[in-house]
N, C-alpha and C positions, 0 to 999 in steps of 0.2 A: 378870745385873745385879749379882749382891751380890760374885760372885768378882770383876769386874771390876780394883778395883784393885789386888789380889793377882795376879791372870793374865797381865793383857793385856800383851803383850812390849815395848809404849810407849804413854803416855796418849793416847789417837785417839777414845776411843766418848764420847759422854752419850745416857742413855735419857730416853726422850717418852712417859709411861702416858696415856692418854687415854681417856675416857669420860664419860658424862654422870652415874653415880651409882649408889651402888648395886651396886660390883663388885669390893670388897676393897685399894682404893688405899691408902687412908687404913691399914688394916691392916698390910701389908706395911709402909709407909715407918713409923709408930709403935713395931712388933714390930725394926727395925732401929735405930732411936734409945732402946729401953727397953734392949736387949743391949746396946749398946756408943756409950754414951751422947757420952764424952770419942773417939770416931772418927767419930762425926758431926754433922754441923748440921745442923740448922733455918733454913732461907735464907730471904728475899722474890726470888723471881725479876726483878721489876720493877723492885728497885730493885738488886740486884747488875746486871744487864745494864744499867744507864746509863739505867733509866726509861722512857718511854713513847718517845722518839726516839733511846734509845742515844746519847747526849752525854754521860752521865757523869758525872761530881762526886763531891763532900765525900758525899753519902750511901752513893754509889759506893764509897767507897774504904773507909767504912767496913763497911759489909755484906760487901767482901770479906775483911776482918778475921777473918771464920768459916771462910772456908779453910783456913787457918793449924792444920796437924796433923789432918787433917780427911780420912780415907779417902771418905766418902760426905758428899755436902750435896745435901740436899733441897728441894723447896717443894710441900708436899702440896696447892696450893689456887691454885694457879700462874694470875696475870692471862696477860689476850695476848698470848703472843709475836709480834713485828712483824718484820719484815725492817731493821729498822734497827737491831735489838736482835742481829742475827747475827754481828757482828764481834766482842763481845765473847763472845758464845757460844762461838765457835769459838774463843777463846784458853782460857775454861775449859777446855772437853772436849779442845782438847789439848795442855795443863798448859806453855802458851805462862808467862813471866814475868807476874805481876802485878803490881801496888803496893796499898797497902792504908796505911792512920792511921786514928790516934786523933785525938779532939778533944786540940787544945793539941802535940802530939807531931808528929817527922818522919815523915814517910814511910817503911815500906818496902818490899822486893822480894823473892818468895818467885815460887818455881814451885808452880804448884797442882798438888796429889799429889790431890786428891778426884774420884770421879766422880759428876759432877752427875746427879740423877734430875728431872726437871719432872715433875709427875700436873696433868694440866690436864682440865676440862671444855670450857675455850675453847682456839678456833683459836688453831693452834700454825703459824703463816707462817714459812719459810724459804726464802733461795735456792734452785735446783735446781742450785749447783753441784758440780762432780765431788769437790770438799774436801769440802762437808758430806753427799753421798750418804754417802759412805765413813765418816763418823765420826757420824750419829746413826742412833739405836736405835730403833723406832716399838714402842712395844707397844700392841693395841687391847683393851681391859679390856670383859669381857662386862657390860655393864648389865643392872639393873631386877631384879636378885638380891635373892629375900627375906630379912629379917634371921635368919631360926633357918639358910639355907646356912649362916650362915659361925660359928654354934655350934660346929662341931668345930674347924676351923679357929682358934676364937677359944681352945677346951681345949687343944689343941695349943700353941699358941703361948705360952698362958700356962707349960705344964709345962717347953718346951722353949727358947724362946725363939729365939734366928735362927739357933742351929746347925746345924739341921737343913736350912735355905734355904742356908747357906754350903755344905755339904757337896753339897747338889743342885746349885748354880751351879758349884761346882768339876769335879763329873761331869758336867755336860753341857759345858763346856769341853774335858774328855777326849776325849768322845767326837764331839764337833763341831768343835772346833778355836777361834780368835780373828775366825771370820768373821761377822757377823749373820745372822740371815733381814734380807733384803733387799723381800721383796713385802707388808708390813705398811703398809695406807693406815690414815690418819686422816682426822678432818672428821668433817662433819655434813652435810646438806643442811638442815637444821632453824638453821643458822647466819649464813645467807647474811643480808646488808643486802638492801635494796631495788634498789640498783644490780646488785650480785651476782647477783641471781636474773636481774637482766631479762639480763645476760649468761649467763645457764648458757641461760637456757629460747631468746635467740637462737640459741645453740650446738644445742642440741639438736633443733631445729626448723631450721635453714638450715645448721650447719656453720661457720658464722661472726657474730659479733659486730660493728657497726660503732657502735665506744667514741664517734664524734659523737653517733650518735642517743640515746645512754642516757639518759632524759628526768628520771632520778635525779644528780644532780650530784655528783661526787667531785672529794676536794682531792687534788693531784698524787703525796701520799704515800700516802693510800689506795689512790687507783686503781695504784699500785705492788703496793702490798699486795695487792690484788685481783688482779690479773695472777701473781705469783706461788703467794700461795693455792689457785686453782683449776689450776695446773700450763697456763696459758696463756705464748702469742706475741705479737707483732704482726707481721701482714706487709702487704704491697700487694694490693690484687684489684680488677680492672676490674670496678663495676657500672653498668648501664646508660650505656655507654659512661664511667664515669666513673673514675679511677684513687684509691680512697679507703684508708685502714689501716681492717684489720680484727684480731678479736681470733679465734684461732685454737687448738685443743687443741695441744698440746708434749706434755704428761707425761697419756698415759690412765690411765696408773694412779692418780695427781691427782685427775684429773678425774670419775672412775668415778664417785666416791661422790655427787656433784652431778647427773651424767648420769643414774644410777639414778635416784635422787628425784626428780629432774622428770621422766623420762620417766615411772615410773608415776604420776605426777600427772596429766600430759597424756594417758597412757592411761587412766586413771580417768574422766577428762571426756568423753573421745571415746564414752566405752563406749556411752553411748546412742544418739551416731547412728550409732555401729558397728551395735549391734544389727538399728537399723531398715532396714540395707544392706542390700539382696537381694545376695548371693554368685551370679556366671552361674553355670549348671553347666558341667562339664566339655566341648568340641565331643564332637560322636558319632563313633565311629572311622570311618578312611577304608577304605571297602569295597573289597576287588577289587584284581585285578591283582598284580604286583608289591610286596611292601613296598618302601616308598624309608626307605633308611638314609640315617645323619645324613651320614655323606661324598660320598652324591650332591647335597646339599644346601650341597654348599661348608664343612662343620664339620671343624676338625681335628682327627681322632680315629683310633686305633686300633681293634683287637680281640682277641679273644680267645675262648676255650671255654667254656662256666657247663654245670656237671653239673644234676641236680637239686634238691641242696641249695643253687644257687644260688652258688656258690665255683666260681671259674676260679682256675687253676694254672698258665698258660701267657699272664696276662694281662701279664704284667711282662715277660719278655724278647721277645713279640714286639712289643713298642716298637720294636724294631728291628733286626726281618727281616721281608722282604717278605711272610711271610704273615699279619702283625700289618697289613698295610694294606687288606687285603679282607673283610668278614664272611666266617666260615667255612663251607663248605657242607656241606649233608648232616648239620646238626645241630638240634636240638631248640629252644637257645637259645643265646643268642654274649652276649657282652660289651665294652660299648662304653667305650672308657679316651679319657676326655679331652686332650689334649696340653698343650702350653704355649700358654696367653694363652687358654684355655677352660676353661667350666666346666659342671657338669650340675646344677640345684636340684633335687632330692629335696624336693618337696612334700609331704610323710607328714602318714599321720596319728598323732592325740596317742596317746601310751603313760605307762601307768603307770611310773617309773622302777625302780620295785620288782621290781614280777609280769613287767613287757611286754604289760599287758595294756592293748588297745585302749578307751582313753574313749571313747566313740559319742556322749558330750554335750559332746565340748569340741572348738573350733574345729580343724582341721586345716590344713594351711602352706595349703594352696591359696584356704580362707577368711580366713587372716593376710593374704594377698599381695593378695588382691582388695580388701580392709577397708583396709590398711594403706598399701600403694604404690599401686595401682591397680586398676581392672579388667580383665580379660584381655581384649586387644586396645588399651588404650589406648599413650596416648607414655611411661608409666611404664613397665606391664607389658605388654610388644610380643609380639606373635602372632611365635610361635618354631614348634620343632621338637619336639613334645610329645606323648610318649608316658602312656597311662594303664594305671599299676601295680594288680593283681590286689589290693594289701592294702586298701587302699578299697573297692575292688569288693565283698569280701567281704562288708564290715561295713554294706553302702550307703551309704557316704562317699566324695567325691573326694579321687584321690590321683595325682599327674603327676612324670614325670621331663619339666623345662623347661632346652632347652638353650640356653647364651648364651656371647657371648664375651665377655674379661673388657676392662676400659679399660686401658689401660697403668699407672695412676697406680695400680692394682690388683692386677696379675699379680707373683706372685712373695708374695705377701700375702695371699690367697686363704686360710681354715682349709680345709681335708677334714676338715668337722667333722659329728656326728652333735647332732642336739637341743640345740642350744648354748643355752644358760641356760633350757634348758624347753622352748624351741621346736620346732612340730613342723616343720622344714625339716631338712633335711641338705646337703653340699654335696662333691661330688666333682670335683677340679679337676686342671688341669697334670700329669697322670703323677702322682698320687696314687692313683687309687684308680678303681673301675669304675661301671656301671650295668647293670643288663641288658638288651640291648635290641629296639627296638620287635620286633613278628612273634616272640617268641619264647615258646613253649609249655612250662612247667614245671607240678610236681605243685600249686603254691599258684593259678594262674593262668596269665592269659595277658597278656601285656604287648602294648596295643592304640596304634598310630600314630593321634593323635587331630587332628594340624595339624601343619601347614608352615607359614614367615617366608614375610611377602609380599616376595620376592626375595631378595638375600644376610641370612646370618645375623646377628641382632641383637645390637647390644652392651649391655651392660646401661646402663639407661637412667640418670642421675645419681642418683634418689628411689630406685632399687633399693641403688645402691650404700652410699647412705648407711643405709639400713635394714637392711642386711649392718655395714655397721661400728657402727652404734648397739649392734646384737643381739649383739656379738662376734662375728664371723664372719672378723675384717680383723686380721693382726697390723699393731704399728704400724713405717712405712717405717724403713728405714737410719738412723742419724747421731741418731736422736731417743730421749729417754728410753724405756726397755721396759718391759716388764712380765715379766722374767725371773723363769722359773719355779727354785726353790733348785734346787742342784745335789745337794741330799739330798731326794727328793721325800717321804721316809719322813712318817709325826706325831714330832710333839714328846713324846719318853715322860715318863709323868706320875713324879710324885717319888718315887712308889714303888716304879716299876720301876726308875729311878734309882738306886737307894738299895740295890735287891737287886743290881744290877750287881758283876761282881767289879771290885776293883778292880786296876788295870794302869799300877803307876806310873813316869813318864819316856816313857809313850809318850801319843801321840795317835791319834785314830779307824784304828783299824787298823795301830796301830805307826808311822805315818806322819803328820807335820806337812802340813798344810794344802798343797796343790801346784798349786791351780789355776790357771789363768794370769790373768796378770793385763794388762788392756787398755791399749792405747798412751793414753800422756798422764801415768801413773802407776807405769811398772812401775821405775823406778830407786828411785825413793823410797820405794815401798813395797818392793822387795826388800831394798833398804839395811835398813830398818829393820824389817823382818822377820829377817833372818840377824842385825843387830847386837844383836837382845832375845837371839836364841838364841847369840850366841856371849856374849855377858855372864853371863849366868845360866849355861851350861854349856860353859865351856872348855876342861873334859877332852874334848868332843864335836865337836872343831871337824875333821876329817877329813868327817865325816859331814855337818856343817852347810854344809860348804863344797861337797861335791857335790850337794844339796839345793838348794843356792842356782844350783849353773849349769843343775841339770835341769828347776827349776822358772822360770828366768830363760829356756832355750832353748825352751823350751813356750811362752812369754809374746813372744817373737820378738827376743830379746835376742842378741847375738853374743858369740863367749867371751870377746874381747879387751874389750868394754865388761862383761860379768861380771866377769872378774879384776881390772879397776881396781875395780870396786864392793867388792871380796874388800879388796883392797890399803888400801881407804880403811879398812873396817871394821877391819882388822889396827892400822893406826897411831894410828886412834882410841881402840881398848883396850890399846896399851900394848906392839902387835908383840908380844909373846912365849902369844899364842893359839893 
């Protein structure tokens, strides 16, 4: 943030601090205005963006007045950013022409060279579109910080003042490059209005919202507001023969921080008649005869070898050879690999995340799934293909591998995930990953066939599905905002290992500028302007910049003929002799 307007190769970013209090905002932005006082301002956010509906004016014009020579402009105390206020946003953060007067005086026009910092406690609403992902900054400041933390912090800064933060934002540029972390949410669930909530707690309980019913009234630019804030749609959905708009999740990553908060609300409330729910137990295994495996059963599935530590080695390529489509004979225990458009729920039980050690007093998936979606055997949770695993058994706990096929609107989407946000389910799906299966005899147990589907195999029921995507379980479909994990999955190193770092100057993370590709909709303009910061600033470098620019252009799906014209433009732009 503080190298920003020193680094960044053209004005594109403004950062968003966010927090309730209590987490060093006010410090940082104060320690940046006491060092270099005449490079930056003191703003009103509300009234530099044109006010509470972004319309603008004489206060307008003045307040941007502060721009004027002004590397950094602030507003440590920032009212509510609205969606209406985003236009002129987006012209600060990227240093689009302004105008600005005086009382009694003309008008003038300046490019803003500042980058805006907002520290807000309140909801900060923007579009979700592809311009503004790319150029704002989310920071989420850890609240409810007692005052003697930030005593050294406060000795520091007195002795040293912002050099030392300049110096740290310059090296993490080095070694990260000009791109943000990108997976930084904000919000509150403690901020929602009235209307707000009855839409999160719809969402979270049906999957959709129907913005007639909302028994809280909103004016047209609210419920704008609203729709965007919670990273919401609107689409059509037949109910009850009826074809109505509903209001639907767009952006889960948005949406998270809402979902959370009300689901553990609405889990908090249930808890009691959870409690009072008798959990069935487990059916008793099927005795005698033959085991019947999941493919006589109509399940599409593979197999494979399990030694006794429970690891197959030969579970992945017989995917496909014919002896991957038989159980193995002659062995102890096999491994059953799910295919496409199945999957296998690993009911486990809870574990320490620490030790691995089995809790005996906390619920286990198979009492989440009986409490939670259904009872076993109802139209939620359908009488499947279900085996019971030795690690229950051991502790006197139920523990089941339930097998199900997955819906379409699901497959390809599925996690092969272990204990996802605590939970004790696991999930093995599509050519991911294995199970071991029923009839098979290992050093821990014996893996026991406890029920078969009343006729073909069951798909998961809608209440299941949705209790997989509330939990994380479901990445989100094609075409829609993600939830993309950085492509540096490292931590963020703190300022002092920062600061021991050698330094390594002219080059970036690994001697190499930033090369990742960049997605259709944006890649000319962000290449253009990427190569044109780096051929400006370093001229002598332009061999280098220019093959940089077609390998990180052809990685991005560009063609050479339309990179050389992007080359060509950048050439006559500075001046042809680069």
């Amino acid at each position: 943030m503080f190298a920003t307007p020193l680094l960044e190769p053209y004005e594109h970013l403004f950062y968003v601090l966010y927090g309730g209090g209590g987490n060093g905002k006010g410090i940082l932005l104060d320690t940046l205005h006491r060092s270099l006082p005449e490079l930056s301002a003191a703003v009103t956010s509300k009234t530099l963006l044109g006010g509470r509906n972004g319309n603008g004016g004489f206060a307008t014009d003045q307040e941007t007045l502060k721009l004027i020579g002004a590397l950094w402009a602030y507003d440590e105390d920032a009212d509510t950013i609205t969606l209406e206020q985003a236009t002129l946003l987006k012209k600060i953060g990227t240093g689009d022409t302004m105008v600005a007067r005086r009382v009694q005086e003309n008008a003038v026009s300046f490019k803003n060279k500042a980058t805006f910092i907002i520290a807000s406690n309140n909801p900060v609403i923007m579009s979700m579109t592809e311009a503004l992902e790319r150029r704002r900054v989310f920071v989420r400041m850890r609240d409810g910080r007692a005052e003697e933390e930030f005593a050294d912090l406060l000795k520091f800064r007195d002795e040293h003042g912002i050099a030392p933060f300049l110096m740290a934002s310059c090296r993490l540029w080095e070694v990260r490059g000009d791109k943000p972390w990108n997976d930084v949410v904000i919000g509150s669930a403690d901020d929602l209005t009235e209307a707000q909530q009855w839409i999160v707690d719809c969402i979270v309980a049906n999957g959709y919202a129907v913005s007639r019913d909302n028994p809280h009234h909103e004016t047209d630019m609210a419920h704008r507001n609203t729709v965007t804030k919670l990273g919401l749609k609107s689409k059509p959905k037949r109910i009850n023969g009826e074809v109505v708009r509903v209001l639907v999740v767009r952006n889960e990553r948005v949406f998270s921080v809402y979902r959370d908060g009300t689901a553990k609300d609405m889990t908090e409330a249930m808890q009691e008649e959870d409690a009072a729910k008798t959990v069935p137990p487990l059916p008793d295994p099927i005795e005698g005869g033959t085991v019947v495996t999941p493919d006589d059963c109509g399940y599409p599935v593979t197999f494979g070898t399990v030694n006794e530590g429970k690891r197959s080695y030969d579970w992945t390529k017989n995917r496909t050879l014919p002896e991957g489509k038989q159980p193995p004979t002659g062995v102890a225990a096999y491994a059953v690999v799910p295919v496409a458009g199945m999957a296998v729920i690993d009911l486990d039980v809870a574990k320490d995340p620490a030790t691995g050690e089995v809790l005996k007093d906390a619920p286990t998936g198979w009492d989440v799934f009986n409490r939670e979606i259904g009872e076993y055997g109802s139209e939620d949770f359908p009488k499947t293909y279900l085996v019971g695993t030795p690690t229950g058994r051991r502790n006197g706990l139920p523990s089941a591998h339930a097998y199900y096929l997955i819906p379409p609107e699901l497959q390809g989407r599925l996690k092969n995930a272990v204990h996802e946000k605590g939970m004790p389910v696991d999930i093995r799906c599509e050519g991911k990953g294995y199970v071991v299966g029923a009839g098979s005899h290992i050093s821990g147990g014996d893996y026991l066939l406890l029920d078969l589907p009343d006729g073909q195999p069951p798909m998961m029921p809608p209440r299941m599905v949705r209790w997989l995507i509330d939990h994380g379980y479901v990445t989100e479909p094609d075409g829609q905002a993600s939830t993309p994990k950085p492509e540096h999955a490292a931590r963020i190193p703190s300022l002092s290992e920062l600061m021991r770092r050698p330094v390594t100057v002219g080059s970036i993370a690994n001697g190499k500028p930033d090369m990742t590709p960049i997605p259709a909709g944006s890649r000319n303009n962000d290449l253009h302007a990427w190569a044109y910061g780096r051929l400006l600033n370093h001229p002598d470098n332009a061999e280098a910049i220019r093959r940089d620019l077609f390998e990180r252009g052809q990685t991005s799906g560009l063609k050479e003929s339309e990179l050389e014209t992007i080359w060509q433009t950048i050439r006559r732009q500075l001046g042809g002799d680069r």
